[in-house]
C-alpha positions as CSV (number, residue, x, y, z in Angstrom):
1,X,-20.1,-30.1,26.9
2,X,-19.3,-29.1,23.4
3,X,-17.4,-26.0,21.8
4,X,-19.7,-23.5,20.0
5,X,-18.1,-23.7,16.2
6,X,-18.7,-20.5,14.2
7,X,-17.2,-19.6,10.6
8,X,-13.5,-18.0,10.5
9,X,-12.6,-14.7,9.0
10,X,-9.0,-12.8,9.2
11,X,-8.2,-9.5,7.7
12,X,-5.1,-9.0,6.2
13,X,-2.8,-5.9,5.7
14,X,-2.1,-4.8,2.2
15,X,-0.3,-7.6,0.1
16,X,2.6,-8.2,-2.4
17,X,1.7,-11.1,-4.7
18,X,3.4,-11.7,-8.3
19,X,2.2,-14.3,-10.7
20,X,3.9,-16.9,-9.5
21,X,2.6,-16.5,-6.1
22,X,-1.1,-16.1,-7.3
23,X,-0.7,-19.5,-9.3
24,X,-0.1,-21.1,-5.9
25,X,-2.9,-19.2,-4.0
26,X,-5.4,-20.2,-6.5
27,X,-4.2,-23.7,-6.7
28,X,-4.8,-24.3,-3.4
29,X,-8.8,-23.7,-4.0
30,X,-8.4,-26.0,-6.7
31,X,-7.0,-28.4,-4.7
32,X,-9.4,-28.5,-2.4
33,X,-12.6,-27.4,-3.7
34,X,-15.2,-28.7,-5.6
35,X,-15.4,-25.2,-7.5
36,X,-13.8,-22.2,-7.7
37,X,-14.7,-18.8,-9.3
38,X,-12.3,-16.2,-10.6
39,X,-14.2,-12.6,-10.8
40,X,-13.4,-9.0,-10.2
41,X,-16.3,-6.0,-9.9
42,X,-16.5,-6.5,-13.8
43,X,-16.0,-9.7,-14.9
44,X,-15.9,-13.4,-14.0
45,X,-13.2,-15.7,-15.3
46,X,-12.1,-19.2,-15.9
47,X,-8.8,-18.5,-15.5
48,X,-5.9,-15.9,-14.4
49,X,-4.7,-16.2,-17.9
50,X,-8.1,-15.0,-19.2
51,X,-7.7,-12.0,-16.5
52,X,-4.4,-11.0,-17.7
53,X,-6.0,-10.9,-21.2
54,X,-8.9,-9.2,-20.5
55,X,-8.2,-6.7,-17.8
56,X,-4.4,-6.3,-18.1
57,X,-1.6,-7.4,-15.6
58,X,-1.9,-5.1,-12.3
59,X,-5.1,-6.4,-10.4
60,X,-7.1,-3.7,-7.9
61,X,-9.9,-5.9,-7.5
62,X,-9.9,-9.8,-6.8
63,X,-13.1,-11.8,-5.5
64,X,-12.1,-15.7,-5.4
65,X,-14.7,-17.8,-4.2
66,X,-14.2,-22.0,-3.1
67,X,-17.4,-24.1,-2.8
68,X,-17.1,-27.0,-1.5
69,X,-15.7,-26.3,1.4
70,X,-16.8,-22.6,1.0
71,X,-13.5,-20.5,1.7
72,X,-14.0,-16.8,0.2
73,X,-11.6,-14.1,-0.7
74,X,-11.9,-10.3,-1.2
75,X,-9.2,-8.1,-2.3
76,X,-10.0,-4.3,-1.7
77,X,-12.8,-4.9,-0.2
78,X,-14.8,-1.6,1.0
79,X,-16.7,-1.5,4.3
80,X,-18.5,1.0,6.0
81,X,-17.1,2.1,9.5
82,X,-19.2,3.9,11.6
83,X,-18.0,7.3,12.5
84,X,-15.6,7.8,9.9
85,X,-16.5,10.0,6.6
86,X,-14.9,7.0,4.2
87,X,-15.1,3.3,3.7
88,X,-12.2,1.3,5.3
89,X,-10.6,-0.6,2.3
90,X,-9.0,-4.2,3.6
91,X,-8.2,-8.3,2.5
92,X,-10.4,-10.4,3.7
93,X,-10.6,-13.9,4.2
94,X,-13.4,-15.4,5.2
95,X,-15.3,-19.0,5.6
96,X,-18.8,-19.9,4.6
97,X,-19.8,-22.8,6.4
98,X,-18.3,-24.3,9.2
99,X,-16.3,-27.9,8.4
100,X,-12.9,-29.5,8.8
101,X,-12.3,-29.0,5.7
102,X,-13.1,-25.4,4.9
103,X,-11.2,-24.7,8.6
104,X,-7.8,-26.7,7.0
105,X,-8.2,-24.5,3.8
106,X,-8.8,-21.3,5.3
107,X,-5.2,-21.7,7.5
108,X,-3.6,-23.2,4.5
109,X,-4.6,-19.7,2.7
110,X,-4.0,-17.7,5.7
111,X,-0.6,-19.0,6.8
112,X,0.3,-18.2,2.9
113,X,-1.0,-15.0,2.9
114,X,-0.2,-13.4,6.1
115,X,4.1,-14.2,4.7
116,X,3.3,-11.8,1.8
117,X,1.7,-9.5,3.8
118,X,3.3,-6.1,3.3
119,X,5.4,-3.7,5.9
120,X,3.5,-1.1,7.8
121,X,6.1,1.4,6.6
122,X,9.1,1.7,4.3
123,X,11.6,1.9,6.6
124,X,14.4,3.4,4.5
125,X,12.2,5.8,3.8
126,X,11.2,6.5,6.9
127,X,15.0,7.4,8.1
128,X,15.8,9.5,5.1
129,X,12.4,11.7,5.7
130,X,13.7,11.8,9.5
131,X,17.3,12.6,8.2
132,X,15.4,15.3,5.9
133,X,13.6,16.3,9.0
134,X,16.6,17.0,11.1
135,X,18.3,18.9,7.9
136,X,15.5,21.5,8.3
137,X,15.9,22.1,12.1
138,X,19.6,22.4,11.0
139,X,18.7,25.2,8.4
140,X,16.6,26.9,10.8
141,X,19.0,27.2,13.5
142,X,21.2,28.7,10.9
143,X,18.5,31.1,9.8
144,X,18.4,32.2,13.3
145,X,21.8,32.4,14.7
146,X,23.1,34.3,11.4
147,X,20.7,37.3,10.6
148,X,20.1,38.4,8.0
149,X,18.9,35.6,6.5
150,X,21.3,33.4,4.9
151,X,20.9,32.4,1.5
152,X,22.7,28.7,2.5
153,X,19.6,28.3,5.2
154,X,16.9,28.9,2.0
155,X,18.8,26.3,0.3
156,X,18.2,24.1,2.8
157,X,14.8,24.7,3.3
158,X,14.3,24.3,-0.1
159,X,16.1,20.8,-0.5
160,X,14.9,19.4,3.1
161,X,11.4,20.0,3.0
162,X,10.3,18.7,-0.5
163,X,12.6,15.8,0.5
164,X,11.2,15.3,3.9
165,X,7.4,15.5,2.3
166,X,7.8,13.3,-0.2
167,X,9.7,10.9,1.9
168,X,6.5,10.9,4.1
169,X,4.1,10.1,1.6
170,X,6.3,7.2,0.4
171,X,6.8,6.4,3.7
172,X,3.3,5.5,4.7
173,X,1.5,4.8,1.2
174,X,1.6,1.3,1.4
175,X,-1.0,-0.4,-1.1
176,X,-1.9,-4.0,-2.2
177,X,0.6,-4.9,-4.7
178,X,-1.0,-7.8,-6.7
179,X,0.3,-8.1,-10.5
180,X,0.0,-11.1,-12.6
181,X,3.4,-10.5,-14.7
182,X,6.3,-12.8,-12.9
183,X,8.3,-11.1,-10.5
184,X,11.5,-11.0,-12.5
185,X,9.6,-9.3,-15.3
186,X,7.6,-6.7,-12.4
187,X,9.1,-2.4,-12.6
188,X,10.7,-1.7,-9.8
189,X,9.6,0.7,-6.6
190,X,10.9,4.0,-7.9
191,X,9.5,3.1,-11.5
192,X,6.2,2.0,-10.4
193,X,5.6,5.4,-8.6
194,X,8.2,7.5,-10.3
195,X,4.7,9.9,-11.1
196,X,3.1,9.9,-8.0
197,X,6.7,10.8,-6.5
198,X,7.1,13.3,-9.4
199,X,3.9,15.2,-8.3
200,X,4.0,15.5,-4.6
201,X,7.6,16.7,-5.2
202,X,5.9,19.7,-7.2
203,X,3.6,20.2,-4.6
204,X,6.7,20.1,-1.9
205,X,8.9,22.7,-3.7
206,X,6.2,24.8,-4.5
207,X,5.4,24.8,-1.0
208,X,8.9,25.6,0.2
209,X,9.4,28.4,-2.7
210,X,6.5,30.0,-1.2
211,X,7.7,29.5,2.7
212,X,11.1,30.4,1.3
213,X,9.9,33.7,-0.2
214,X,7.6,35.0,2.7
215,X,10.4,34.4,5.5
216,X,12.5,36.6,2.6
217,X,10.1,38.8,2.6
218,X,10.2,38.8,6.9
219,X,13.7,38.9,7.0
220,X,14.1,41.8,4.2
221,X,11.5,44.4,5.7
222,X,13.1,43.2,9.0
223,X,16.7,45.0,8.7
């Protein structure tokens, strides 16, 4: 009796990689293949130096291919799932052929990818849109239990639910982070996203002005 042997593949969640750590991933193709191939959907390069020049430091697309043993990877890669109305976007790393060596690469890679795997969620973000969340059951008690309405409980509508929306969408927006400028040189969270924050907390308060005025309105012609 002998074991069926078929070709690996693992899927990763979205990852964090600076330049230091992509030297090291693509050094250990180079180490172990006889070629290696540096491309994204536009261009194919010698080198992550000649990415950086050519396409800029943040990367959104990343195709690096081994021969020799064939050990692929795909960042962003788009697949159709059926049933749902939009491509599923994941990392993928995959073998082409089905040797010792390509299996030793391909859990040397995946061993070094799955530690810079990013978290689910943000936590700290998490607790302050659940602190948020509970300061707006707060403010509506108040509303409730002190008619008419209370200017102190629109206040707190209007700080807790732009807060709590925003935290949300931080919260759970987690994306592959894969730049090639060195991580002591890399903007920080809040920088990075300071105008997608900036935006959804327009969209929050204007969405809380608006609640805020109609239950004014309710409350008013309510007397």
């Amino acid at each position: 009796m002998e074991p069926i042997r078929t070709t690996k593949t693992a899927r990763l969640r979205k990852l964090e990689m600076y330049r230091e750590d992509l030297d090291q991933f693509v050094g250990f193709f180079q180490n172990s293949c006889a070629s290696v191939t540096i491309s994204d959907i536009k261009n194919r390069y010698d080198s992550l130096d000649e990415m950086q020049l050519h396409s800029g430091s943040k990367i959104k697309d990343l195709d690096i291919r081994g021969d020799n043993p064939t050990v692929h990877f795909l960042l962003n890669q788009k697949e159709v799932v059926q049933g749902t109305p939009a491509p599923a976007i994941l990392n993928e790393l995959r073998t082409e052929e089905i040797t010792d060596e390509a299996d030793l690469l391909f859990l040397k890679i995946k061993e070094f990818l799955q530690e810079r795997q990013r978290p689910r969620v943000r936590v700290s973000l998490v607790v302050l849109a659940v602190l948020s969340c509970i300061g707006l059951f707060a403010s509506q008690l108040y509303y409730l239990s002190h008619p008419p309405p209370s200017q102190k409980a629109s206040f707190g509508v209007l700080i807790c639910l732009p807060l709590m929306m925003v935290s949300i969408w931080g919260a759970t927006t987690i994306d592959n982070r894969i730049t090639l400028e060195k991580r002591a040189n890399s903007p920080s969270f809040w920088v990075r996203n300071q105008e997608d924050f900036a935006k959804h907390a327009v969209t929050a308060g204007i969405s809380a002005l608006t609640g805020g005025f109609v239950g004014w309105l309710i409350g008013h012609f309510h007397k």
